[in-house]
C-alpha positions in Angstrom: 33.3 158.1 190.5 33.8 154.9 188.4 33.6 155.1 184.9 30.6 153.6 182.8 31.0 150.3 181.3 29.6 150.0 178.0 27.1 147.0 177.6 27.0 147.3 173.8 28.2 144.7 171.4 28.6 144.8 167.9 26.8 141.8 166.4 29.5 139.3 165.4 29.0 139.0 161.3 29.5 135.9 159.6 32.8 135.2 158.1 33.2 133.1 155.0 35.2 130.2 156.1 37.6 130.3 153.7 40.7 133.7 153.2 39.7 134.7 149.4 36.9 136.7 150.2 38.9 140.0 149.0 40.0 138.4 145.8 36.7 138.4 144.4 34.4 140.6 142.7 31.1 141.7 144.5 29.1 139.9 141.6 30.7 136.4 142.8 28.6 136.2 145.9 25.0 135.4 145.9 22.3 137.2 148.5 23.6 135.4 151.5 26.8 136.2 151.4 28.2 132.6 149.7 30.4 132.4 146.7 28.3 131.5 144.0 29.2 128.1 142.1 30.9 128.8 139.2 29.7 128.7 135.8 32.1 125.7 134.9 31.0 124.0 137.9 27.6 123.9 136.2 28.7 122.9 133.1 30.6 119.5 134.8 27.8 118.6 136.7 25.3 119.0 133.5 27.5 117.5 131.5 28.5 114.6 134.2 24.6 114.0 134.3 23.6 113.7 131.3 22.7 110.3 131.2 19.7 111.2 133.8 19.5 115.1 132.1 19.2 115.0 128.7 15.7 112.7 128.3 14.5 115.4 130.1 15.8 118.1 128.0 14.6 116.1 124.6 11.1 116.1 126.2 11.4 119.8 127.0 12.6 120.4 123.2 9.8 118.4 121.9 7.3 120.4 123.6 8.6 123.7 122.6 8.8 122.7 119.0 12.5 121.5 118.6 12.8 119.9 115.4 13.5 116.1 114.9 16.6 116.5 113.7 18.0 118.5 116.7 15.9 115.8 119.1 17.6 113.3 117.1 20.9 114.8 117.7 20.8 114.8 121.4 19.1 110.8 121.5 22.4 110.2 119.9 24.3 111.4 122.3 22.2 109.7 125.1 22.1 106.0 125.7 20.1 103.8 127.5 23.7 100.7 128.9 23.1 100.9 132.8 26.8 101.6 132.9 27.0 104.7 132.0 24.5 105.5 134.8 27.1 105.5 137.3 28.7 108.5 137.1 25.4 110.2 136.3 24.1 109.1 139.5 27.6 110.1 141.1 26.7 113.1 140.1 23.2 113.0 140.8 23.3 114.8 144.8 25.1 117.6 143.6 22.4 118.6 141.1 19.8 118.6 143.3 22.2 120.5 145.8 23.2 123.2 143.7 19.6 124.3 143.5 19.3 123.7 147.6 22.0 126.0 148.8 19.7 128.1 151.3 20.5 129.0 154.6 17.2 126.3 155.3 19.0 123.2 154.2 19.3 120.4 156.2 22.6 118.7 157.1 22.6 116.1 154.5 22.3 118.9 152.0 25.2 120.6 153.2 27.3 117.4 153.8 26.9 116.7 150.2 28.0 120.1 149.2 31.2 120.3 151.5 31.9 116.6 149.8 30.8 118.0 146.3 34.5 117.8 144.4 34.8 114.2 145.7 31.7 113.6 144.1 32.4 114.8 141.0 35.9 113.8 140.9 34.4 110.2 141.3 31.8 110.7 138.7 34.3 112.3 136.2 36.9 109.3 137.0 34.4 106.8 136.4 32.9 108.2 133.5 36.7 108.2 131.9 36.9 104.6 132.7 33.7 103.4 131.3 34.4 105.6 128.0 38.0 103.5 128.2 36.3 100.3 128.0 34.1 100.9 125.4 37.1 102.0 123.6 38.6 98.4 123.9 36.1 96.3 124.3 35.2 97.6 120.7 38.5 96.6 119.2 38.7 98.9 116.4 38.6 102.8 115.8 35.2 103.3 114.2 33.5 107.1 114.6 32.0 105.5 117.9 35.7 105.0 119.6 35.9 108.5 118.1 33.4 110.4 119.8 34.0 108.1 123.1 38.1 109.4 123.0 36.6 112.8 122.6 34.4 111.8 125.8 36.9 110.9 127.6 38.7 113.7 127.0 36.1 115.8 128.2 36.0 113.8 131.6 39.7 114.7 131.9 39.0 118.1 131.9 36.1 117.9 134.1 38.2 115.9 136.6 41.3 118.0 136.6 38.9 121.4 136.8 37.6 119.9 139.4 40.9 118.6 141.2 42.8 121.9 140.5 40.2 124.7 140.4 40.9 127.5 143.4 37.1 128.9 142.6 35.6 125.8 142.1 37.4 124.6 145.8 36.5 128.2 147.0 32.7 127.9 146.6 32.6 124.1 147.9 34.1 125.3 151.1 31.1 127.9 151.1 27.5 127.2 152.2 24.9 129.9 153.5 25.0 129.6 157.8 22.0 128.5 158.8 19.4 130.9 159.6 
């Protein structure tokens, strides 16, 4: 008598398609199974975008109450030069990704998140550049060179988390697989 064969499978499961998953906590991965972005990767998109953000955050804080000086604060910090637009709108696809990472997303959303630390290495580096000409163009060290040194600063840090970051790398290689 020949033996059975056995017709059962196991269901292949979805490996992440990078080698870390061991190395982190439970609490890293969200409900499908995907890293989760990190905190800081939040923080340099926010603060990457916050020539397009931050009218948005003044009308938010003048609806809940905010007061003037605090509004006032933060329209200080914003300004309306087209150039700085540029590395807000580099930045731009990746805030509206980071709130689109479902198994549902199309291709251009996950294109855009597999690209997302060229993106925001390009906003970052662009951002440090502008800051750098503002710095020279205005030919003296006034408090606005100040805070625009201390801006740039800030984009060097951004660009070299970005650049140098094995979580942040980790969790742009990781998208939910389509359903």
């Amino acid at each position: 008598m020949a033996p059975l064969a056995c017709t059962f499978s196991f269901p292949r499961l979805p490996m992440l398609r990078h080698q870390t998953a061991s190395s982190y906590p439970e609490s890293a991965y969200d409900g499908y199974l995907c890293l989760k972005p990190p905190p800081l990767v939040w923080v340099v998109v926010l603060y990457l975008t916050r020539e397009l953000t931050l009218p948005f955050i003044m009308g938010a804080a003048h609806v809940a109450g905010v007061g003037g000086a605090a509004i006032a604060a933060l329209r200080s910090v914003w300004s309306p030069d087209v150039a700085v637009l540029v590395p807000a709108l580099l930045g731009a696809p990746l805030l509206i990704v980071l709130f689109r990472r479902v198994p549902k997303a199309g291709g251009v959303v996950r294109w855009v998140w597999s690209h997302g630390k060229a993106f925001l290495a390009c906003a970052a580096i662009s951002d440090f550049f502008i800051a750098g000409i503002r710095v020279i163009w205005a030919g003296e060290i006034n408090d606005t060179a100040v805070l625009q040194g201390i801006g740039a600063a800030a984009d060097l840090c951004c660009l070299l988390y970005v650049l140098f970051s094995s979580r942040a790398h980790d969790a742009f290689a990781d998208f939910p697989l389509p359903l």
